[in-house]
N, C-alpha and C positions, 0 to 999 in steps of 0.2 A: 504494500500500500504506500501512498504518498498522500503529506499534508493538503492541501490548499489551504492555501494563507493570507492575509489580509495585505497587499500589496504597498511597496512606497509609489505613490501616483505625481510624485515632485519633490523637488527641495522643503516645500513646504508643510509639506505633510507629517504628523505629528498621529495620527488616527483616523480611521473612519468609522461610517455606521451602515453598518449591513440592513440596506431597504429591503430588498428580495432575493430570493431564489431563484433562478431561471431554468433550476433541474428540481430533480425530485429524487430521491434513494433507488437506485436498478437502473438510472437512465444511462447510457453508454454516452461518451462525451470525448470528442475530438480535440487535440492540442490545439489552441485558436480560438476556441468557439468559446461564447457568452455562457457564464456560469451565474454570474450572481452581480449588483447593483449596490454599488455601492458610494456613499454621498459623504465627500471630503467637506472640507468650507465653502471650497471654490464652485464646487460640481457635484452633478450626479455622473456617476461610471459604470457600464458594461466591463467587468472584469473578466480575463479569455482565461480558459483554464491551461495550465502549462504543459498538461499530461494525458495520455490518451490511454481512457479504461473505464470504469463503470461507478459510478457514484456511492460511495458504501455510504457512510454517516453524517449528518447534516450536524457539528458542533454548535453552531451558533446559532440561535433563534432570530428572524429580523426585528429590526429597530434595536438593538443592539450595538453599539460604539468600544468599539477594542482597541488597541495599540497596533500598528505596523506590526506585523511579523505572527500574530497571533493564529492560531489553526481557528481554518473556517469549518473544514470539513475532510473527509477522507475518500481520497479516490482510489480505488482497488485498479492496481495495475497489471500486466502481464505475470509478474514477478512472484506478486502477492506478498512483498515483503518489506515491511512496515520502516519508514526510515524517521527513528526517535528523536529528537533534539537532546543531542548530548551523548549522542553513539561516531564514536569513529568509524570513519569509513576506511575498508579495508585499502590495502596497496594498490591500486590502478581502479579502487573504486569511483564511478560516478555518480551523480546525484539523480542526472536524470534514468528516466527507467532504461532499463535493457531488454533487449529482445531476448528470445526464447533461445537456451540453452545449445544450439546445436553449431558445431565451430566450422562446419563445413557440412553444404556450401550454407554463404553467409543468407540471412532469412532477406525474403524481397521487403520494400521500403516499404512503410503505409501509405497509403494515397494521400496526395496531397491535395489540399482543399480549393477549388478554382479559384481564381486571382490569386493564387499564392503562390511565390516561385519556390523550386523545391532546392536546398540547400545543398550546396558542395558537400561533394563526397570528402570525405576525412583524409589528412593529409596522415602519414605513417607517422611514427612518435618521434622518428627524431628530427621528423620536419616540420612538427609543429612548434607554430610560437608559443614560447615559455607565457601563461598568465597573463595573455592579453582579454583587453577587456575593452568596450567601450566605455568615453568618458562619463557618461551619468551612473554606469557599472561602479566605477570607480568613485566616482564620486559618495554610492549609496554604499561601498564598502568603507571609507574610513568615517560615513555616518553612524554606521552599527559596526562600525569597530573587528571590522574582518579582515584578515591577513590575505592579501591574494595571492602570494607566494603558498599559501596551501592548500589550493582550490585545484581540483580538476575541472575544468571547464564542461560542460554538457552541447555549448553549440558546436556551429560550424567551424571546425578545423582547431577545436579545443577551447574555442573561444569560451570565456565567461560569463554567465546570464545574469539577469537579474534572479534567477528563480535559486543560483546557487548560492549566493551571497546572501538571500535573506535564508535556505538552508543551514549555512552554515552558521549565521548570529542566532541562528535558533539553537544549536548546538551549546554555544559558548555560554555558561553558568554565571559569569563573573556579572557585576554590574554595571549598566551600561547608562550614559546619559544620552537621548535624544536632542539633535541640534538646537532645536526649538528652545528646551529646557535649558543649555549649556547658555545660549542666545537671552534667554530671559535672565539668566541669574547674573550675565553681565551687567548686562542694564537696571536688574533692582539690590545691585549688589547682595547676594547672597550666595554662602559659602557651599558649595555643592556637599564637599566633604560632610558637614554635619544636616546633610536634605538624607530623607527617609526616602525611596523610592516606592511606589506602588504599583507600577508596572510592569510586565512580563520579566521575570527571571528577577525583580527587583529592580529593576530598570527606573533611572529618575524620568519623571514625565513633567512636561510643563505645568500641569495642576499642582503639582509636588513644590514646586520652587513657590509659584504663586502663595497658596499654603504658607510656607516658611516664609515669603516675606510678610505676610499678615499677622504673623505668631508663631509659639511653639507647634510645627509640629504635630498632630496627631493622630494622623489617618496610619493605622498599623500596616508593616507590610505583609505583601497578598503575593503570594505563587501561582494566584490563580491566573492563568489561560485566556481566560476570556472575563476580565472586568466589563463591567455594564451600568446603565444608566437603573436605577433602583426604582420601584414602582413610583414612590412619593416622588421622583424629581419632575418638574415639568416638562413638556412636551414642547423643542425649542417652536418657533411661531418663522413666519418668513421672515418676519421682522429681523429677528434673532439668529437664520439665516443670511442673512444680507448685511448683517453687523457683522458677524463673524468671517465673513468673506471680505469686507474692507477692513478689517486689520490683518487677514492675514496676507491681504495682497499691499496694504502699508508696510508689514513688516520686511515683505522681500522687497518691494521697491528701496524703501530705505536703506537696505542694506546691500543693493544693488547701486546706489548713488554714493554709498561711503565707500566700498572700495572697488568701483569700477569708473577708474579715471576715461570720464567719456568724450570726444569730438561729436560736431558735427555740418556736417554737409550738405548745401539745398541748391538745385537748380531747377529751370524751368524746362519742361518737356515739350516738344511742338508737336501736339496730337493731330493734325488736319489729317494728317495720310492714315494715321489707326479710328480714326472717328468715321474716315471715308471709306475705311476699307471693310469697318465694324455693318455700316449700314448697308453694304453691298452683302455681304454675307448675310445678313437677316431677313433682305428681302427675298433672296433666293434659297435662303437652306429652310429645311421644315423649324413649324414653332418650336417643336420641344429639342432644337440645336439652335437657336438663337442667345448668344452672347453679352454680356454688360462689359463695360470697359474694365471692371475690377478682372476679370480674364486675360484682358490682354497685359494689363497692370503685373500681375502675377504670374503670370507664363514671362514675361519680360525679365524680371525679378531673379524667375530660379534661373533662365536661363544666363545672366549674369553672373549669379551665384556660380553657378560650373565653372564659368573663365577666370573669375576672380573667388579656387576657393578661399582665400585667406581669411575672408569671412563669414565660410561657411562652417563652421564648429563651435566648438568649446574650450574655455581658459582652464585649466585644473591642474593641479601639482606645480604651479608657477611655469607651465610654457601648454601652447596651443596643441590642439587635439582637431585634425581635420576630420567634420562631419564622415558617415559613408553613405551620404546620400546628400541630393539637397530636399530636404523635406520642412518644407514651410511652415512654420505653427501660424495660424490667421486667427487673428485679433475680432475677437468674437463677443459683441455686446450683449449681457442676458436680460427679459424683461424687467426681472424683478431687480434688477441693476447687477453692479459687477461686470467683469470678462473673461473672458476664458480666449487657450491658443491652442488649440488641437491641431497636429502635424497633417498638411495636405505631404502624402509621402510622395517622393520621386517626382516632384512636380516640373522637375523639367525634361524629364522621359513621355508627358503627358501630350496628346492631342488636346487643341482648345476646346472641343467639344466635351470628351471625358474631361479634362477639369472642370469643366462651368457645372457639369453632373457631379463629379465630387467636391465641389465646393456646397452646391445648393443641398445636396444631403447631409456635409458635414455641420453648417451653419445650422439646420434644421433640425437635427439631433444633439448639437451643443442646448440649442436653447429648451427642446424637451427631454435635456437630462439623460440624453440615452447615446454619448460618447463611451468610446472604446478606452481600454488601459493605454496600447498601445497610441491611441492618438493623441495624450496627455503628456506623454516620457518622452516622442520620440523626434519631438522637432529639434531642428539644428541653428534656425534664426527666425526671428520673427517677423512679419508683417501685417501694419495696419494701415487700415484705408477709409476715413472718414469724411469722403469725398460725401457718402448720401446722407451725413449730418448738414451736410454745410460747409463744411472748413475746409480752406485751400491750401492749409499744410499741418504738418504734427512733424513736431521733435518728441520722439519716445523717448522710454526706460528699458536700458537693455534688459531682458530676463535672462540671469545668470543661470547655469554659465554659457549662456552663448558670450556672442562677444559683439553682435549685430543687431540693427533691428530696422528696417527698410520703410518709411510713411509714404503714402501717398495723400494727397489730396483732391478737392472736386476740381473735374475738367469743368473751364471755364473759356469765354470769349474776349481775349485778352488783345487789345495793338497791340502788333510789333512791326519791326522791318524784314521784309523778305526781298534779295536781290535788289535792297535798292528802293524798294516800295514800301509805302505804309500801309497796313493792312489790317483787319481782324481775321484772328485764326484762335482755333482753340488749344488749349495747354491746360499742361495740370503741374503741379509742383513736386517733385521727390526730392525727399530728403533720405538722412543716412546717420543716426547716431552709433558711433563704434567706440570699441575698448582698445584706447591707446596701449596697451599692455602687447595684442596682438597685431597691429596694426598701423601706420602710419595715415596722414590724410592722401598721399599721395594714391595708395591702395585704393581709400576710400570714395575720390573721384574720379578712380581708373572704372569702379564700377558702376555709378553714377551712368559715366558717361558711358556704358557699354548697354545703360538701360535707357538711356536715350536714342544711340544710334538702333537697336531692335526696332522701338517703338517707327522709327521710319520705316522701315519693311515689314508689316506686320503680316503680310503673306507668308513671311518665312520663320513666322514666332509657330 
């Protein structure tokens, strides 16, 4: 058997609360596929399950709020063989499941699920890379305090998941502080050393600090698994919702503007030829392929992002980490206020067509709550576009750790001089806030200006 476990869905996440279930005990369930619904500050989440086998035990009842790392439930795998928190794994043991005993010949692959391309075959041992990881891998390993130098990897070519790293902090007994928590007790000076932990394995949690700065102390610690909200506590309200999603999106802005020494960059776009090419295209392709500018805006964008990737990744361990994709996190306003950036993946591999359909399904399931895990972890820079507010530009907040974050603004009917002429033509504004850390400006108007020259050919975006 194998956990499923309450996933980290960001830097910022500290907990969630398990809304629903999207199985039931006997159901057979594919690596990938929606397990359960789960609602951070920021968001409600489709969590995919990591393992492919059959549902044994449902732990956690919904409406229930656990810690990161906590067992949701047990999924019965090929193996049948139960992997405990705090059991070493044997010599060449991995975390994810194993197929069926037999050494020869080796068993045929599971099928892979459409739209998903199927992973590179495994490189031999001594050609795999030693404990690579990607950067928010990594990232979420020195958040729970995991050594990656003693991880076998479970993906492609030994790589490191997220699914092994929060395995392995589930293992590790000692006590551990959550960023959140370590982050709070700077700011309200309090001495972690004498904070009582009440979270998983004793773990300091942000309530904990809070707590101790109020007073002594006295919530006893709990081994238990699965902490929960207790009958008498209220029932938080949207209100209380949307409160707690503006501080925690305060807390990482803030702390993305103290140590993320930023530039930035704004030029003006001459849209006539993607405006005129936009309305050629809609008069003639059917309704349900017709285009908004925010399409062309964003296919511009990633394609930029490829030529220039210097800023398409992540800052982490003091030097830059190039994304493996360009996948776009889009800046997504929710009714009840707040935003969210869910990853348009591979978007510059994208036909404009298939993007304007993945965009409109992803914007539409941001705002009803029903985003994927993966579209939460997996973006590499951001982009927003506040062009159908009104505003003819935005200087953004990088979200760490990327190191980018691309604004557009409304196309508008601006004079200018063409060839000599005065004229109106329309244009939109892009700007560029980047982290001096990994980047110069000089980069930073190489790309600019390579999402201007696109926008002139947009037959060839």
């Amino acid at each position: 058997m194998s956990e499923f476990t309450m996933p980290s869905l960001g830097a910022d996440m500290d907990e969630g609360t398990l809304q629903e279930w999207l199985v039931r005990p006997g159901e057979r369930v594919r690596r990938g596929e929606p397990v359960a619904v789960v609602e951070t500050a920021k968001s409600t989440i489709e969590v995919e399950c990591f393992e492919t086998g059959t549902v044994g035990k449902l732990l956690v009842e919904p409406g229930r709020t656990v810690p990161v790392g906590t067992a949701l439930a047990l999924i019965e795998t090929e193996t049948g063989e139960l992997e405990k928190p705090g059991r070493k794994p044997s010599p060449g043991h991995k975390p994810k499941v194993t197929r069926a005993p037999e050494a020869v010949p080796p068993p045929p692959p599971e099928p892979i699920p459409a739209g998903v391309q199927e992973p590179p075959a495994a490189l031999p041992a001594g050609e795999r890379p030693p404990h690579e990881a990607v950067p928010l891998v990594r990232q979420l390993a020195r958040e729970r305090g995991v050594d990656l130098e003693t991880l076998d990897g479970s993906g492609p070519h030994g790589r490191i998941t997220r699914s092994d790293v929060m395995r392995a902090a589930a293992r590790q007994p000692r006590v551990r502080i959550t960023p959140l928590a370590r982050r709070l007790a700077g700011e309200l000076g309090v001495d972690l050393a004498a904070v009582t932990g009440t979270g998983r394995y004793g773990a300091v949690r942000a309530d904990d600090v809070r707590k101790a700065a109020a007073g002594p102390a006295t919530a006893p610690v709990s081994d238990r698994a699965e902490p929960a909200r207790t009958a008498a506590e209220p029932v938080p309200t949207a209100d209380d919702r949307a409160a707690a999603m503006r501080r925690t999106t305060a807390g990482l802005m803030a702390r993305s503007k103290r140590d993320i020494p930023h530039y930035y960059l704004s030029t003006t776009v001459d849209m006539a030829a993607a405006m005129g090419w936009l309305r050629e295209h809609n008069r003639r392709g059917p309704v349900g392929e017709r285009l908004v500018p925010a399409a062309l805006l964003l296919k511009a964008a990633a394609l930029a992002l490829r030529e220039v990737p210097a800023l398409n990744g992540f800052w982490t361990e003091d030097h830059f980490t190039e994304g493996d994709g360009v996948h776009l996190g889009v800046a997504v306003s929710l009714r009840g206020g707040g935003l969210v950036a869910p990853a348009l993946r591979d978007a510059d591999t994208l036909a404009l067509p298939q993007l304007m359909a993945r965009l409109k399904d992803l914007v539409a399931r941001a705002r009803e709550g029903r985003l994927r895990e993966s579209e939460v972890s997996d973006a590499t820079v951001t982009v927003t576009n506040l062009g159908d507010q009104g505003v003819e530009s935005v200087l953004g907040v990088i979200y760490p750790p990327q190191v980018a974050l691309i604004g557009f603004g409304r196309v508008v009917d601006r004079p200018c001089a063409v060839d000599g002429l005065l004229g109106v033509r329309p244009a939109v504004t892009a700007t560029l806030s980047a982290d001096h850390r990994a980047t110069d400006g000089a980069i930073g108007a190489r790309c600019l200006t390579v999402v201007d020259r696109l926008l002139q050919h947009p037959e060839e975006l």
